[in-house]
BAKOL-252459 format. One record per residue: x, y, z of N, C-alpha, C in turn. Coordinates in steps of 0.2 Angstrom, whole numbers. Layout:
{{X Y Z} {X Y Z} {X Y Z}}
...
This chain:
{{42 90 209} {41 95 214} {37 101 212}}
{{33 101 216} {28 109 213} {31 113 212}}
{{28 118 206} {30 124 205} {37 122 202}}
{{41 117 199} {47 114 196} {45 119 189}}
{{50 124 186} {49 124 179} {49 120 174}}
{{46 118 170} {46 115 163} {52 115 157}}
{{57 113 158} {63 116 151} {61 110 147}}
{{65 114 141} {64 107 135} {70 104 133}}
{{73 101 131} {80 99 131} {79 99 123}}
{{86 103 119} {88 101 111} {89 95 109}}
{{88 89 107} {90 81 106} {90 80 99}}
{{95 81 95} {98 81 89} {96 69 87}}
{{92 70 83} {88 64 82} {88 62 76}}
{{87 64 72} {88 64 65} {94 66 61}}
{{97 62 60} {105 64 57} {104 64 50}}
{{111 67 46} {108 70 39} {105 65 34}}
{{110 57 35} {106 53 31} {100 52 30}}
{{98 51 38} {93 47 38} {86 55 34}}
{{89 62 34} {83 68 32} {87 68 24}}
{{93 65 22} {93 67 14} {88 60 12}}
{{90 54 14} {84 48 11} {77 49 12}}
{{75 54 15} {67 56 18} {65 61 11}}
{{69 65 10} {66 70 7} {69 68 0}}
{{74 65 -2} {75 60 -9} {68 56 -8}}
{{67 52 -4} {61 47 -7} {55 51 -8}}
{{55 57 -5} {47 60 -6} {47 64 -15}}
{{54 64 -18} {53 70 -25} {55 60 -29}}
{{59 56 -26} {57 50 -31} {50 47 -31}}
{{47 46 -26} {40 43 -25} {37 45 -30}}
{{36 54 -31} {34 57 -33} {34 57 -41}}
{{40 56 -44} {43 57 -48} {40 48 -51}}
{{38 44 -47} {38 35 -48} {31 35 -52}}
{{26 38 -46} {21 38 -46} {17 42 -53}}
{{19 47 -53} {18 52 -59} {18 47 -68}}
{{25 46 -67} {27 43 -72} {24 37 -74}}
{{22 33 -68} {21 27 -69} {13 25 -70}}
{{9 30 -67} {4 32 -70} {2 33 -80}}
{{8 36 -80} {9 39 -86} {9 33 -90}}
{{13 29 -89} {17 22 -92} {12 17 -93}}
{{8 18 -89} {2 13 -88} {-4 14 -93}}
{{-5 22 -92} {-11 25 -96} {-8 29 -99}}
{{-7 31 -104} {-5 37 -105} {-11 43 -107}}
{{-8 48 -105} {-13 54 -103} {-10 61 -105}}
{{-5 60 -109} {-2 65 -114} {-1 62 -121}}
{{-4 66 -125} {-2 65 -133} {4 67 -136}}
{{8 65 -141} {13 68 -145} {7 73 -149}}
{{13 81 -149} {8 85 -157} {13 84 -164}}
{{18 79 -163} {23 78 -168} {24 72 -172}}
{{27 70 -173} {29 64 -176} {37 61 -171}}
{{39 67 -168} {47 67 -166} {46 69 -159}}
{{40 68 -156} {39 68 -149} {41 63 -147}}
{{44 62 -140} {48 56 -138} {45 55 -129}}
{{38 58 -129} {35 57 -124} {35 51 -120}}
{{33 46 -122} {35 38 -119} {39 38 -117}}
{{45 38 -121} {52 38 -119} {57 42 -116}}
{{53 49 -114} {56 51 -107} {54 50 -102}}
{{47 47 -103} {43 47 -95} {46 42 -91}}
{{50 35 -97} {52 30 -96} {58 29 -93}}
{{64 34 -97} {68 38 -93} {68 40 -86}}
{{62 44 -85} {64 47 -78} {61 42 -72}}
{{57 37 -75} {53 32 -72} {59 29 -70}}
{{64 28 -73} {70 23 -73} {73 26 -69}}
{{77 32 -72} {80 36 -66} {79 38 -59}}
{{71 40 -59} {69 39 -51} {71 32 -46}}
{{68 27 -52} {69 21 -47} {76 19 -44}}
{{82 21 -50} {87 21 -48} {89 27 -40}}
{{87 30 -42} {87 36 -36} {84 33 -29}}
{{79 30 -31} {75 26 -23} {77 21 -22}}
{{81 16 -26} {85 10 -25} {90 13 -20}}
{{94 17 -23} {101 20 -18} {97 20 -12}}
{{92 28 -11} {92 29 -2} {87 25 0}}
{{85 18 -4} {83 14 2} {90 10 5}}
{{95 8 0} {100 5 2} {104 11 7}}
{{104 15 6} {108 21 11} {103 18 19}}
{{96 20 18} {93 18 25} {95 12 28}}
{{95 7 23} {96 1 28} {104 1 29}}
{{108 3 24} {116 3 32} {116 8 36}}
{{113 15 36} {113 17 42} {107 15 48}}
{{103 10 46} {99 6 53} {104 2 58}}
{{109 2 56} {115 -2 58} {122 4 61}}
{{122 8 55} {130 13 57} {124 18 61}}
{{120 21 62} {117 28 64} {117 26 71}}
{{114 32 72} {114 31 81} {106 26 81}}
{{104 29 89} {101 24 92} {93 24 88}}
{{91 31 86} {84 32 83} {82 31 79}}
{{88 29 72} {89 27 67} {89 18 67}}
{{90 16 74} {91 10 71} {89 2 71}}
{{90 0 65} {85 -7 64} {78 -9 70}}
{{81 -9 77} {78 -14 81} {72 -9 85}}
{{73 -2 80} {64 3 86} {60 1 80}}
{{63 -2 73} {56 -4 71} {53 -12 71}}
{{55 -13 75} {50 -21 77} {47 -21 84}}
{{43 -22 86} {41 -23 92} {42 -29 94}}
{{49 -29 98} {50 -36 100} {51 -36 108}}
{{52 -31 112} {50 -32 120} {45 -28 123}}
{{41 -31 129} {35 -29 132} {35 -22 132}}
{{39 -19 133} {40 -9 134} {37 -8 126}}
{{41 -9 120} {39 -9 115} {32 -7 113}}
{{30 -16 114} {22 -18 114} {19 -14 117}}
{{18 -10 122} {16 -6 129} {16 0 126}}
{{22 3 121} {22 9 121} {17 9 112}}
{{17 5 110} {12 3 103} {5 4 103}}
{{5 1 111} {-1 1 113} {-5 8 115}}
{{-1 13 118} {-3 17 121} {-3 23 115}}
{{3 24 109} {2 29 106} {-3 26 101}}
{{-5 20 100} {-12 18 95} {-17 24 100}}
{{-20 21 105} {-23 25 109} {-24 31 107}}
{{-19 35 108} {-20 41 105} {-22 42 101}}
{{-18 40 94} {-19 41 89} {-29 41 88}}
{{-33 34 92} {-38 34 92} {-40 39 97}}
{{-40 43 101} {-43 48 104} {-44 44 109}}
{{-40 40 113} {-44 36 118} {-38 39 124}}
{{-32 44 123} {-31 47 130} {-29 53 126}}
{{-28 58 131} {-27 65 129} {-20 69 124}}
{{-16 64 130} {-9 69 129} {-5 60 124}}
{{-1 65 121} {5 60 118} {10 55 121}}
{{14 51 121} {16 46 125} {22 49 125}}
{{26 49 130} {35 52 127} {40 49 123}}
{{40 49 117} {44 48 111} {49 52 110}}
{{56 53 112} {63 55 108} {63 52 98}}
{{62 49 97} {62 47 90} {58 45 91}}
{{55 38 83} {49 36 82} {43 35 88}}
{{37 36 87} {32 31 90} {32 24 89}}
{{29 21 92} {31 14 91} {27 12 86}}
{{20 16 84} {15 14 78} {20 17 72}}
{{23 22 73} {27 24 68} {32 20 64}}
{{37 19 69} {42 13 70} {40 7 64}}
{{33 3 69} {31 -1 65} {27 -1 58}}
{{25 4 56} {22 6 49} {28 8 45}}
{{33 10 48} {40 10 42} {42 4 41}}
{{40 -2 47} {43 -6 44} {40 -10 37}}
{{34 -10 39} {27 -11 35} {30 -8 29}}
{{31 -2 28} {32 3 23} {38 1 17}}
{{43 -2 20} {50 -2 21} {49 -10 17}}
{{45 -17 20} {43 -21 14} {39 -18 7}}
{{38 -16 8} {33 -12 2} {37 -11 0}}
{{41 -7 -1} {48 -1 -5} {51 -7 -7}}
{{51 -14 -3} {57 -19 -7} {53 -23 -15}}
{{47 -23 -11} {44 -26 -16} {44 -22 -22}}
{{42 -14 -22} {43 -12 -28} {48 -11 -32}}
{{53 -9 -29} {61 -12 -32} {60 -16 -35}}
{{59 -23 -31} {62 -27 -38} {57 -29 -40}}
{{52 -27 -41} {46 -27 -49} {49 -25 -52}}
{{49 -18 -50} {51 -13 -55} {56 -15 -61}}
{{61 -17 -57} {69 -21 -61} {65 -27 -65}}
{{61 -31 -62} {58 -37 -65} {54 -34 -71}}
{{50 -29 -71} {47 -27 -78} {53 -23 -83}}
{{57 -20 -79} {63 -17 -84} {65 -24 -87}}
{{70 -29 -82} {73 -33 -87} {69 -37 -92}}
{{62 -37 -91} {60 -39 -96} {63 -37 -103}}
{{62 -32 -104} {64 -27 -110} {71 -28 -111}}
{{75 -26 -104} {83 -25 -108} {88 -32 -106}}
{{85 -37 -103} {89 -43 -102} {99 -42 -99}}
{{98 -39 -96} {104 -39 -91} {104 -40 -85}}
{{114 -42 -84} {114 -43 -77} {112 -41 -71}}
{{113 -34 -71} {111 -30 -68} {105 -29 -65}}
{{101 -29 -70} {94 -29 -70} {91 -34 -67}}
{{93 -41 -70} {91 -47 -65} {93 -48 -61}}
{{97 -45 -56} {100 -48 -48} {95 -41 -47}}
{{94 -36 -48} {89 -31 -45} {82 -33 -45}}
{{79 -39 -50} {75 -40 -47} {72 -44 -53}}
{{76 -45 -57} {72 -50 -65} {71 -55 -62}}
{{73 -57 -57} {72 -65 -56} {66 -67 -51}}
{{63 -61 -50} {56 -62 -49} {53 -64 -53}}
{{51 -63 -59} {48 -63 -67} {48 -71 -66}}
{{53 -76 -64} {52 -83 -63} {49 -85 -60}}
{{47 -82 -52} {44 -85 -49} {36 -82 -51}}
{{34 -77 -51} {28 -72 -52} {26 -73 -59}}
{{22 -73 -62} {19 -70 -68} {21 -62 -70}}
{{23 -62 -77} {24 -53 -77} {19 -47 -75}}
{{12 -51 -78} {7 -47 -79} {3 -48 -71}}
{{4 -52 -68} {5 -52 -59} {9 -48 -56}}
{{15 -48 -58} {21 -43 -55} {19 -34 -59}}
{{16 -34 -65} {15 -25 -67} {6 -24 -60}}
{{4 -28 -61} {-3 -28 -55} {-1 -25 -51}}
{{2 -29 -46} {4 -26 -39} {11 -23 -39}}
{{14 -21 -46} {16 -14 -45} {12 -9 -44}}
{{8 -8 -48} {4 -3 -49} {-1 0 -40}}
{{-3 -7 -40} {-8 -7 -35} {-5 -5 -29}}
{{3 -5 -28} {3 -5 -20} {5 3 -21}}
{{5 5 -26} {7 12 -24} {2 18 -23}}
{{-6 14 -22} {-6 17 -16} {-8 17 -8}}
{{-6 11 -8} {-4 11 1} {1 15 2}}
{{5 18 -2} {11 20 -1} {9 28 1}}
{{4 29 -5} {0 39 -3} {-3 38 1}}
{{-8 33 3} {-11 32 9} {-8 35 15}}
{{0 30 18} {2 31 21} {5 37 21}}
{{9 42 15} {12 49 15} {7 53 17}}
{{-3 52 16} {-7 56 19} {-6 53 27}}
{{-7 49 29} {-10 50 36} {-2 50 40}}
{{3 48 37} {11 53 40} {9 60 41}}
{{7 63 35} {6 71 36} {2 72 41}}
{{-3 70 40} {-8 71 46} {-5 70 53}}
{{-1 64 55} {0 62 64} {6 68 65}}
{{8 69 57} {16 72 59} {12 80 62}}
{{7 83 59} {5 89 62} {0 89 69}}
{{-3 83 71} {-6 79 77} {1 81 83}}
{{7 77 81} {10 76 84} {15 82 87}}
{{15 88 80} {19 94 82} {15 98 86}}
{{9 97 87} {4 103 87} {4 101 94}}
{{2 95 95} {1 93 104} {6 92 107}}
{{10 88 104} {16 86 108} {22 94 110}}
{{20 98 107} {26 105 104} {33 103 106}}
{{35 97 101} {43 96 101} {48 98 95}}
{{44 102 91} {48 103 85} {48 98 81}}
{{43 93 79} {43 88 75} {45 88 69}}
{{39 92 65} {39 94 58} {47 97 56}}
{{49 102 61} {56 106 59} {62 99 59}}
{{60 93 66} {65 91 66} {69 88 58}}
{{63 86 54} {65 82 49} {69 87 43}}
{{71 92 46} {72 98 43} {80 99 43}}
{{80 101 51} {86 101 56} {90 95 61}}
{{84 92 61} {88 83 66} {86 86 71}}
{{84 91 76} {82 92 80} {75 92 84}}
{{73 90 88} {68 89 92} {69 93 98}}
{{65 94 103} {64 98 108} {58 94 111}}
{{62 90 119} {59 88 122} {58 90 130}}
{{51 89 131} {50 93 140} {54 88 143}}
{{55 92 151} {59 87 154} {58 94 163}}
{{58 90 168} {58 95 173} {62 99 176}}
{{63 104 178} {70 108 181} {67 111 186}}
């Protein structure tokens, strides 16, 4: 109706696991990548005899991973416990609407229409890029396990991922450890980038929601 005011409605979207596993995997990534750069090259020297450089980097390498293992296992049961925005089935594009809405936030994305599509949670390119993302985080898991158990030979170690090392070559499996990590900053760049596209055009409180769970959607009154 003409002259209808515009309200926005508060839509609590992001619930606390799904913004603690977000902001854990951004200081573990961090914390993966660092190190494992280090581990690969190293690019610090001991000035001692009793410096133990290696082996804290290896340490926190180990540590993090451990830390990333958890909240990616925390996201995938909440894909299933959490509500609807959280869960397993917006990230596959498996009906026409789906498809249709994929298509149209690519669009955007590409500058080929003006305005954003209406999203309450994911875009559907988003959606689909987690899931993209979300292989990738498994495979590096169980590398990572598969290059640790090399060294400690345990059970642990090898149901987390040593029994890749049977199938794969080691020195194939340290490769594309190393190498996918960075599809993985790629993706943290251009997340940053659509997340501030998104906040700026769409003005739904994007950025904050992953802060507070909140989003702010137009709607007409």
């Amino acid at each position: 109706m003409a002259g209808a005011a515009e309200v926005r409605r508060r839509i609590y979207v992001w619930e606390f696991p799904v913004r603690l596993s977000h902001w854990v995997n951004v200081l573990a990534i961090t914390v993966l990548s660092v190190t494992g750069l280090y581990i690969g090259t190293p690019f610090l020297y001991p000035v001692s005899d009793t410096a133990f450089t290696m082996g804290w980097m290896r340490f926190l390498h180990l540590t993090a991973g451990y830390l990333f293992l958890m909240m990616v296992a925390l996201r995938v049961y909440w894909s299933f416990a959490g509500n609807k925005y959280s869960n397993w089935r917006v990230f596959v594009p498996r009906s026409k609407s789906q498809v249709r809405d994929l298509k149209e936030v690519t669009n955007y994305y590409l500058f080929k229409r003006s305005t954003p599509p209406y999203d309450e949670g994911h875009t559907a390119c988003a959606a689909f890029a987690y899931f993209l993302l979300f292989l990738i985080f498994l495979f590096q898991i169980f590398s990572g396990f598969a290059l640790f158990n090399n060294n400690s030979h345990t059970a642990v170690h090898f149901i987390l991922g040593g029994w890749l090392a049977r199938l794969i070559n080691i020195k194939t499996i340290r490769f594309w450890h190393h190498m996918l990590m960075y599809p993985i900053w790629a993706f943290v760049i251009v997340h940053i980038y659509l997340s501030l596209l998104m906040d700026s055009s769409g003005k739904n409180g994007l950025l904050g929601s992953i802060f507070g769970g909140y989003k702010f959607m137009a709607g007409r009154g």
